[in-house]
N, CA, C and O of each residue as an XYZ file, in Angstrom:
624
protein
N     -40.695     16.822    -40.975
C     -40.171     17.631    -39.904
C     -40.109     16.842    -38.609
O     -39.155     16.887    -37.832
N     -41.658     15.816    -38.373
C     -41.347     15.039    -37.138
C     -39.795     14.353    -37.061
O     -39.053     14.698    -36.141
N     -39.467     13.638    -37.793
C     -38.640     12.356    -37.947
C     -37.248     13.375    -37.823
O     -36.306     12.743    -37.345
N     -36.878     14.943    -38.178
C     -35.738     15.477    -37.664
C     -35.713     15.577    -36.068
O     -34.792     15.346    -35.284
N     -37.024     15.997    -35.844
C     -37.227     16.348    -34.534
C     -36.790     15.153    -33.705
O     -35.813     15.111    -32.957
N     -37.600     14.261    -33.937
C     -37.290     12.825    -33.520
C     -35.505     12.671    -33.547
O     -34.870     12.902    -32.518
N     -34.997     12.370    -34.491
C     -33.631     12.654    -34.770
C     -32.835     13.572    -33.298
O     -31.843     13.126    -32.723
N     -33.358     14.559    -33.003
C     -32.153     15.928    -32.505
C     -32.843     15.484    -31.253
O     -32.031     15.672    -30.347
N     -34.064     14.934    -30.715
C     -34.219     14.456    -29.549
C     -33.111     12.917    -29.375
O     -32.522     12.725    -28.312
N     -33.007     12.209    -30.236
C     -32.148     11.341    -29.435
C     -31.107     11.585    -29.615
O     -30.586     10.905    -28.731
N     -30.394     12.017    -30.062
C     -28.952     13.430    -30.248
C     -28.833     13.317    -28.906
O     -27.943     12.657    -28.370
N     -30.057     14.195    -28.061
C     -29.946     15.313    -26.849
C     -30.282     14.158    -25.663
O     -30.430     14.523    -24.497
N     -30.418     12.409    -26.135
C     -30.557     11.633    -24.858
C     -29.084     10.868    -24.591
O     -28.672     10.408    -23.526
N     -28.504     10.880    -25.746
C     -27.192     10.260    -25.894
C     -26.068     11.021    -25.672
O     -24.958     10.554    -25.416
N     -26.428     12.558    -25.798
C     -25.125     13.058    -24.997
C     -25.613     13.393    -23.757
O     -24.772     13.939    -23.044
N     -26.985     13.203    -23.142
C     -26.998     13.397    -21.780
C     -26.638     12.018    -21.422
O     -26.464     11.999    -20.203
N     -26.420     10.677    -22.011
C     -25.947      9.657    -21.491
C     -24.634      9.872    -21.363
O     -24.185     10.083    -20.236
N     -24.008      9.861    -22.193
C     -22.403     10.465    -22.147
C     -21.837     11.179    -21.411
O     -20.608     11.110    -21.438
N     -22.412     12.041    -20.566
C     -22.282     13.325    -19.857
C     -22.303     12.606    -18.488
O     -21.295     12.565    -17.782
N     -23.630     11.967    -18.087
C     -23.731     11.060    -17.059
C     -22.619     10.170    -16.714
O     -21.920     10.058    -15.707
N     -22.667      9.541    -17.903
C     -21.644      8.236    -17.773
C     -19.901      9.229    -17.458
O     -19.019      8.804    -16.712
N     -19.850     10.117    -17.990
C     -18.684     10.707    -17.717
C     -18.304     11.092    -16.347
O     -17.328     10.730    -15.689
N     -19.305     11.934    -16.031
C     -19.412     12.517    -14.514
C     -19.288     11.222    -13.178
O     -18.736     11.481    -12.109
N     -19.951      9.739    -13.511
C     -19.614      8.758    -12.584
C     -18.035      8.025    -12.927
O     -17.205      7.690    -12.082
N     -17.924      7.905    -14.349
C     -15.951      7.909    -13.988
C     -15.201      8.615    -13.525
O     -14.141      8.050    -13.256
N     -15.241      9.751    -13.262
C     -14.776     10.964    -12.382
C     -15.165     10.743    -11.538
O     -14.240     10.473    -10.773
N     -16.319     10.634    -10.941
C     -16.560     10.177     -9.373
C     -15.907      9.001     -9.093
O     -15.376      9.286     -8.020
N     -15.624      7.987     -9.316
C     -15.377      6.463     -9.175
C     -13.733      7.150     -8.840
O     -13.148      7.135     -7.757
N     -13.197      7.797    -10.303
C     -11.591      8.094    -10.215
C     -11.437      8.447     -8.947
O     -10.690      7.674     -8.347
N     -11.991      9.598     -8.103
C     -11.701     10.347     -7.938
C     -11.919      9.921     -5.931
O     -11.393     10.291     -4.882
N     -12.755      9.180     -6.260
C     -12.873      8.206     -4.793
C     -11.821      7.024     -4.748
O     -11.566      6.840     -3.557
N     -11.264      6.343     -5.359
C     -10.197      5.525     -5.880
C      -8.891      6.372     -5.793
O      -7.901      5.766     -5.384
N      -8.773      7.443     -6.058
C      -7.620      7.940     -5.460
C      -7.470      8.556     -4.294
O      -6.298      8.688     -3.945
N      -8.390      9.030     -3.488
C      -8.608      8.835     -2.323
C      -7.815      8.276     -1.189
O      -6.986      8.683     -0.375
N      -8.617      6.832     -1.582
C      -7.929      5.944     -1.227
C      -7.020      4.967     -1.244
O      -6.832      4.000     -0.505
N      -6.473      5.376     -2.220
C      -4.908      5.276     -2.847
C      -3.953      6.387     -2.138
O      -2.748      6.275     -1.911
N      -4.549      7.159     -1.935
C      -3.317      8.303     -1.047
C      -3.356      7.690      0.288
O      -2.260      7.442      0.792
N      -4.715      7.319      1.144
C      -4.641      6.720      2.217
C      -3.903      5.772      2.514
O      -3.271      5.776      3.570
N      -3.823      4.459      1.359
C      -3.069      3.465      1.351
C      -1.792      3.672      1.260
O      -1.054      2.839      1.786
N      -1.171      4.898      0.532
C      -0.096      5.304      0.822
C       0.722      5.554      1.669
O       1.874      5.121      1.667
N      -0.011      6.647      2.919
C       0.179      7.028      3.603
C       0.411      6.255      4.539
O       1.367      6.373      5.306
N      -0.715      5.093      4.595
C      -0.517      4.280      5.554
C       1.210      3.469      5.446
O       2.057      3.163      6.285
N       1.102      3.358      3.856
C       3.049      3.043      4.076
C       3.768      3.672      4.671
O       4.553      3.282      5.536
N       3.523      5.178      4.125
C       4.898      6.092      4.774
C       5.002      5.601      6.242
O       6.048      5.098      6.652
N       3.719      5.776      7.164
C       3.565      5.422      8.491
C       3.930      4.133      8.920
O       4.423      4.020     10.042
N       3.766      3.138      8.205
C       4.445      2.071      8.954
C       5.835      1.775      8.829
O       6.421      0.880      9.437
N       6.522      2.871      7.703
C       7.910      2.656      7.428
C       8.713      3.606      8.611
O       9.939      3.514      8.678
N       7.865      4.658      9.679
C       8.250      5.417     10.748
C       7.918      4.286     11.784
O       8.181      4.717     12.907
N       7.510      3.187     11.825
C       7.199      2.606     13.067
C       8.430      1.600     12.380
O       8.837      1.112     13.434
N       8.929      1.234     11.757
C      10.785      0.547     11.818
C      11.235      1.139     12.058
O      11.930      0.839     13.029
N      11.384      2.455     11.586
C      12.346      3.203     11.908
C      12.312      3.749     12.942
O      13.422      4.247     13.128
N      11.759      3.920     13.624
C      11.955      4.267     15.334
C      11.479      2.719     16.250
O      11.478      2.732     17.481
N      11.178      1.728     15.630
C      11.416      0.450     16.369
C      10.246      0.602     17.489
O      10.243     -0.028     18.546
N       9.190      1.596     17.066
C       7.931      2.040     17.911
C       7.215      0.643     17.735
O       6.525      0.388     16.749
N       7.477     -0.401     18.964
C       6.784     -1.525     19.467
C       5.014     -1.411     19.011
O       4.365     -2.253     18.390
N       4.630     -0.329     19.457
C       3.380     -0.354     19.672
C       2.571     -0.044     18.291
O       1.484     -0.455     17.884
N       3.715      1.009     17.631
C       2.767      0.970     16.103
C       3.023      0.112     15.491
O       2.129     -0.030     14.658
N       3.948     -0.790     15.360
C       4.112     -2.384     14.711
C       2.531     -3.253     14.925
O       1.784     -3.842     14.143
N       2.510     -3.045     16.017
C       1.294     -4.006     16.589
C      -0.054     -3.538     16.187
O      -1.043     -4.249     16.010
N       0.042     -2.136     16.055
C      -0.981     -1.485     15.254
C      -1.539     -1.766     13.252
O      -2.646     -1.904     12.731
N       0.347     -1.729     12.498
C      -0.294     -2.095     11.651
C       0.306     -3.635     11.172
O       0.721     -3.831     10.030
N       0.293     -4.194     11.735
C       0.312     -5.568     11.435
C      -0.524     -6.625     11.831
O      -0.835     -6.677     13.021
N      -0.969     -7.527     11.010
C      -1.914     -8.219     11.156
C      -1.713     -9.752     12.064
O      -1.042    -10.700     11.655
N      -2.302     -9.720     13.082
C      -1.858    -10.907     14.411
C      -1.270    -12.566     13.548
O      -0.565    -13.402     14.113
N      -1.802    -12.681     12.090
C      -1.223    -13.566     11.749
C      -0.267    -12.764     10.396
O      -0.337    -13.185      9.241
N       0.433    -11.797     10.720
C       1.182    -11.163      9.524
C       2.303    -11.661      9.332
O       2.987    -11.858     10.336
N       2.920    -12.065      7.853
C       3.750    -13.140      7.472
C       4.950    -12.312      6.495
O       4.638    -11.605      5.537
N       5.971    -12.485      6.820
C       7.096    -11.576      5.498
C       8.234    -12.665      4.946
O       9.364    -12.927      5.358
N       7.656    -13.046      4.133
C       8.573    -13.500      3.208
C      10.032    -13.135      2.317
O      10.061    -12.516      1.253
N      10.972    -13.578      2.904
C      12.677    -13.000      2.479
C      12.821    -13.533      1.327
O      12.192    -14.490      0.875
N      13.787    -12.826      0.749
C      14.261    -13.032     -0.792
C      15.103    -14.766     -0.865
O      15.382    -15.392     -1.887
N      15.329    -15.159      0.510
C      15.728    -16.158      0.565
C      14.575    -17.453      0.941
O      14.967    -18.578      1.250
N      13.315    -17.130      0.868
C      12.474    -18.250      1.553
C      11.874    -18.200      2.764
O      10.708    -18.457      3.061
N      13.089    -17.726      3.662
C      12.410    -17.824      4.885
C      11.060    -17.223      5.554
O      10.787    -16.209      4.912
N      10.361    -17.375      6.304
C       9.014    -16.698      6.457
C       9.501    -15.766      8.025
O       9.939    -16.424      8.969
N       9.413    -14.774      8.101
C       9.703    -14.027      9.254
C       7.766    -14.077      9.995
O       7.010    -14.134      9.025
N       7.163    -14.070     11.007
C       6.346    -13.646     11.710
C       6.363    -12.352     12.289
O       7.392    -11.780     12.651
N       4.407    -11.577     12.432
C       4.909    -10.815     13.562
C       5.245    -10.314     14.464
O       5.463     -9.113     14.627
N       5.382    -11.564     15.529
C       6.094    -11.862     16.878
C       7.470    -11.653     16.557
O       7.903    -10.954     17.473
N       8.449    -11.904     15.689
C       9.340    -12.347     15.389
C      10.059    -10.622     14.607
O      11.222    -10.247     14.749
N       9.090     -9.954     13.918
C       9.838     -8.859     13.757
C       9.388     -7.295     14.467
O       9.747     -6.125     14.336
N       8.434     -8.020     15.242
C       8.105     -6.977     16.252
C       9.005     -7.291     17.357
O       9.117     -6.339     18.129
N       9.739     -8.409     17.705
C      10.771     -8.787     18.882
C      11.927     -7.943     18.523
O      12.468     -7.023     19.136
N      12.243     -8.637     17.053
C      13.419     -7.904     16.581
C      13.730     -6.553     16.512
O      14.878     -6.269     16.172
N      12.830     -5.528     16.801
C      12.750     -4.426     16.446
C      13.198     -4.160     18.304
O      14.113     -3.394     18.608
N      12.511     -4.807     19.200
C      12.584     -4.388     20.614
C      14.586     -5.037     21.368
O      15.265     -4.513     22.252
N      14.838     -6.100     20.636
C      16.275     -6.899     21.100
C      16.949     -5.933     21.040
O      17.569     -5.561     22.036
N      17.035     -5.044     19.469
C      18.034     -4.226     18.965
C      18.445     -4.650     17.539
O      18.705     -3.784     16.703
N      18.545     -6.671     17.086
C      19.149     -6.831     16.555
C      19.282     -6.224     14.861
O      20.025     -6.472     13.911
N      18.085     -5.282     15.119
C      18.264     -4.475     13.586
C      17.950     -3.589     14.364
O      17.171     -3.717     15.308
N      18.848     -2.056     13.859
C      18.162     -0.765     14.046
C      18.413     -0.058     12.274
O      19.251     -0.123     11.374
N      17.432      0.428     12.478
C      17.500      1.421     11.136
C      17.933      2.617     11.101
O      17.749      3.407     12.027
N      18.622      2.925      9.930
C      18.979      4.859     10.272
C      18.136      5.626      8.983
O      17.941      6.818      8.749
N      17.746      4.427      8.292
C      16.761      5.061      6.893
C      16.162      3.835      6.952
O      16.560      2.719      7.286
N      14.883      4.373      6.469
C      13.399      3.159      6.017
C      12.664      4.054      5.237
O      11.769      4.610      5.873
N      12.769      4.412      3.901
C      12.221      4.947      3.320
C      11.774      4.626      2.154
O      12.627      4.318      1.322
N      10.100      4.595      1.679
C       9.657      4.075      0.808
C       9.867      5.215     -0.956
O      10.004      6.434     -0.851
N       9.854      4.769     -1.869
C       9.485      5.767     -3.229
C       8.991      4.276     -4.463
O       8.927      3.057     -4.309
N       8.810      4.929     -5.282
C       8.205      4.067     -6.202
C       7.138      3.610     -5.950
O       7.017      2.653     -6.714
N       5.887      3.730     -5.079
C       5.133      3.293     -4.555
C       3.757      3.492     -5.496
O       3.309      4.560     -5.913
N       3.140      1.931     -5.737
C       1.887      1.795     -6.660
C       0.791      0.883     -5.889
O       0.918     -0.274     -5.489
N      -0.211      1.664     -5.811
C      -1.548      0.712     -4.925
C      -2.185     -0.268     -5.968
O      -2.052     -0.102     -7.180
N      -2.667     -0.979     -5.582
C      -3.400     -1.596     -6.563
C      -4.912     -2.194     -5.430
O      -4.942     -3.135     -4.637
N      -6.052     -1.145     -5.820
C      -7.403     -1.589     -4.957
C      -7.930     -2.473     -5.389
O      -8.074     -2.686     -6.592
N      -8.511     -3.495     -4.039
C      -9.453     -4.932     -4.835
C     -10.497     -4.668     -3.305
O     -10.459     -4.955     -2.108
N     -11.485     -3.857     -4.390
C     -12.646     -3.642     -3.065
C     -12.253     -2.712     -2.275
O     -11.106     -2.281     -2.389
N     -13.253     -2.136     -1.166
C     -12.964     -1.042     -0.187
C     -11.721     -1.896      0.949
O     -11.631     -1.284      2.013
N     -11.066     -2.797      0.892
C     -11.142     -3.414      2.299
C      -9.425     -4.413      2.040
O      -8.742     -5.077      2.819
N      -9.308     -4.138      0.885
C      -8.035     -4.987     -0.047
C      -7.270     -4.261     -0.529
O      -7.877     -3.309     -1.021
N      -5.909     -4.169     -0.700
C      -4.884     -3.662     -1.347
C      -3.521     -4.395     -1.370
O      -2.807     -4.773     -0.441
N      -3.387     -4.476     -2.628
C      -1.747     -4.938     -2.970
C      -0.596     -3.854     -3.093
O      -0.600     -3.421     -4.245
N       0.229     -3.357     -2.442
C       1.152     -2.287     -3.037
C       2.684     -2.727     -3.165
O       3.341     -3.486     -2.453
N       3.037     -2.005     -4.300
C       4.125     -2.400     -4.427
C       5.436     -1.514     -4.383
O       5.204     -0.497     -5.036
N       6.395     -1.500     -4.001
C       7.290      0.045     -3.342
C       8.371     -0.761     -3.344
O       8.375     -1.975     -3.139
N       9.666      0.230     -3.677
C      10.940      0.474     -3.563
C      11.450      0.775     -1.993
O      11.113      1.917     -1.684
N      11.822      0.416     -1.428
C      12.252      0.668     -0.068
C      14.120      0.884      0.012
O      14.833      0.187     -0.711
N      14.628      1.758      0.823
C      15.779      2.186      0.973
C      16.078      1.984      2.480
O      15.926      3.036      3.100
N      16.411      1.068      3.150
C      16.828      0.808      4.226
C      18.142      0.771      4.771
O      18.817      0.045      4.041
N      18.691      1.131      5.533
C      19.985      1.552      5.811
C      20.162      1.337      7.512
O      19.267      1.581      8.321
N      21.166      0.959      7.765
C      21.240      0.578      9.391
C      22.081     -0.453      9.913
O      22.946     -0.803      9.110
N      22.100     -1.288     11.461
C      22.834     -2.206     11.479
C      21.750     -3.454     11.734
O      20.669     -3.302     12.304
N      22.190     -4.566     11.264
C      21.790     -6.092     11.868
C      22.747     -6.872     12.675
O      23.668     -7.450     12.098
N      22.633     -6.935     13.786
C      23.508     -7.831     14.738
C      24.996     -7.071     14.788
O      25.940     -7.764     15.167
N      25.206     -5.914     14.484
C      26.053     -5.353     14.448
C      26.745     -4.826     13.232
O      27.614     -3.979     13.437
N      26.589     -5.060     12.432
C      26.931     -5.093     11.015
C      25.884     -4.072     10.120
O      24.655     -3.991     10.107
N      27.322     -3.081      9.125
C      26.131     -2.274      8.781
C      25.587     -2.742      7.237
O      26.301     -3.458      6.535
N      24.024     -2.187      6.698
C      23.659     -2.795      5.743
C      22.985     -0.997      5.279
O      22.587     -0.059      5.968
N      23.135     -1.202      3.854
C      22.858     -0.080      2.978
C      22.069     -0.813      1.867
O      22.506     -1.802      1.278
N      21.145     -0.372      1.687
C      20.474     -1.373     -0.027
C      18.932     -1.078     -0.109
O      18.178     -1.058      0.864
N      18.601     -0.867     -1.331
C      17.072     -1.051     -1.952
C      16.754     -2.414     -1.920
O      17.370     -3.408     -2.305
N      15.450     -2.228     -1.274
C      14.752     -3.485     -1.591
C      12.948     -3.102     -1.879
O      12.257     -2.102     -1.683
N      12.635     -4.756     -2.547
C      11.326     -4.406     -3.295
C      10.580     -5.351     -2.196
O      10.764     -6.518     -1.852
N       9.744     -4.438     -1.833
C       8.237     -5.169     -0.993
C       6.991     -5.118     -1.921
O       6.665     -4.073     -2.483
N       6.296     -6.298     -2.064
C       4.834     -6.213     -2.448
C       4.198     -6.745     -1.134
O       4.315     -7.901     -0.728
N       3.408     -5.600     -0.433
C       2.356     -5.625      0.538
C       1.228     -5.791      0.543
O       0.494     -5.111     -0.174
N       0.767     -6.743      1.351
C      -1.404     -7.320      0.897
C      -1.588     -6.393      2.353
O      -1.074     -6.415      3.472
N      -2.505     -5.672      1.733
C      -3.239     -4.928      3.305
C      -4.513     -5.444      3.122
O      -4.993     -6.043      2.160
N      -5.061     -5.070      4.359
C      -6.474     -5.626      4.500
C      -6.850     -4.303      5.615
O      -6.024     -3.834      6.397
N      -8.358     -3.813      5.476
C      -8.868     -3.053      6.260
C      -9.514     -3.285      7.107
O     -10.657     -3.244      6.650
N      -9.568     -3.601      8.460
C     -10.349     -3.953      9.303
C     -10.554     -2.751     10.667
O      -9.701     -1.971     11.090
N     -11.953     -2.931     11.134
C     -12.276     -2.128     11.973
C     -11.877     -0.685     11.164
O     -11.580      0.202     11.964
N     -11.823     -0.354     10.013
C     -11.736      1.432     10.059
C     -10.126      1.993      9.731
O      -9.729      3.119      9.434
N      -9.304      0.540      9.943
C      -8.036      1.101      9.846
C      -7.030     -0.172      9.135
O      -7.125     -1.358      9.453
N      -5.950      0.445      7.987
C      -5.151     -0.625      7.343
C      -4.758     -1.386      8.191
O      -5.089     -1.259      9.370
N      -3.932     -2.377      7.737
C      -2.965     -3.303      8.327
C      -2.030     -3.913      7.327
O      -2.172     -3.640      6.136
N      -1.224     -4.599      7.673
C      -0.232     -5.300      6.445
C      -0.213     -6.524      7.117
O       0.282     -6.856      8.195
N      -1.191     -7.455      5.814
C      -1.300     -8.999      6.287
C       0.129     -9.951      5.719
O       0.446    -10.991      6.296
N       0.659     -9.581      4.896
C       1.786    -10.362      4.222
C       2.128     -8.832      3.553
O       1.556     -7.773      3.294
N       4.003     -9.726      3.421
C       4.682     -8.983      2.770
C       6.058     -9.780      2.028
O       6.879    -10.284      2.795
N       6.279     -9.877      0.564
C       7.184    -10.167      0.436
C       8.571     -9.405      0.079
O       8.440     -8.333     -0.511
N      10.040     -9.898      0.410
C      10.532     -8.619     -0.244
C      11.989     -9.139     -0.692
O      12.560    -10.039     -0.075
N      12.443     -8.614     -1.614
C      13.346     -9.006     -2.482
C      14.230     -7.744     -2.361
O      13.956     -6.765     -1.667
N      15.403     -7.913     -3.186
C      16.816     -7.079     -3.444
C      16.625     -6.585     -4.549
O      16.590     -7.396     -5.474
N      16.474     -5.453     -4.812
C      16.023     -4.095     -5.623
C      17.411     -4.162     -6.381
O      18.497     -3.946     -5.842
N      17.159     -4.587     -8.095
C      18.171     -4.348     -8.736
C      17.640     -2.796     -9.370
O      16.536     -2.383     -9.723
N      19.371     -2.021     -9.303
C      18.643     -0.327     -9.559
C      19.490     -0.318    -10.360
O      19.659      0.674    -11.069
């Protein structure tokens, strides 16, 4: 009779392990998406600071050495597209992100990757087209930023 008993006691330690172990992947998930909506959000928001060419939230989420890499090579700075946004020589009439996937590395790191729909003029000339950004954020002081970004021509 001991050795059943024995038996249905470790039964009753292994599904309280299971149970445990279950309840902290749900916690882990569930803090991880979290901050995956945050990281999101923080896109939608910086895709309203192009699109209204808001100087000051550029400077907010971009990182003092933030770097964007064109489908052609060139490296844009963010002196250089925070200017551009103030000259005129791009205005936007759409900047809108969809397809959008976080990928967390640590509380403080994120890679995302998004479909962007931009629409507007450059130097006078109008431009309509999807394009693909993969964004490295980094969290500092309490709040995202976008340290690099590369972005390519969205075949749809």
């Amino acid at each position: 009779m001991g050795s059943k008993l024995d038996l249905r006691i470790e039964q009753v330690k292994i599904a309280a392990v299971v149970i445990l172990a279950v309840g902290a992947v749900c916690q882990v998930s569930l803090a991880q998406s979290a901050v995956e909506k945050e990281v999101l959000q923080f896109e939608r928001d910086a895709c309203k600071a192009f699109l209204n060419a808001d100087r000051a939230a550029l400077e907010r989420v971009l990182t003092d050495d933030f770097t964007l890499t064109l489908s052609n090579g060139e490296v844009s700075t963010r002196v250089n597209e925070i200017d551009e946004m103030g000259t005129g020589k791009v205005r936007y009439d759409v900047f809108e992100n969809y397809d959008m996937k976080a990928r967390l590395y640590g509380d403080n790191t994120a890679v995302v990757l998004v479909k962007t729909r931009v629409k507007g003029t450059s130097q006078g000339k109008p431009f309509d087209r999807v394009v693909e950004f993969t964004d490295t954020l980094v969290k500092r002081d309490g709040r995202w930023q976008v340290a690099a970004s590369h972005v390519s021509k969205a075949e749809i």
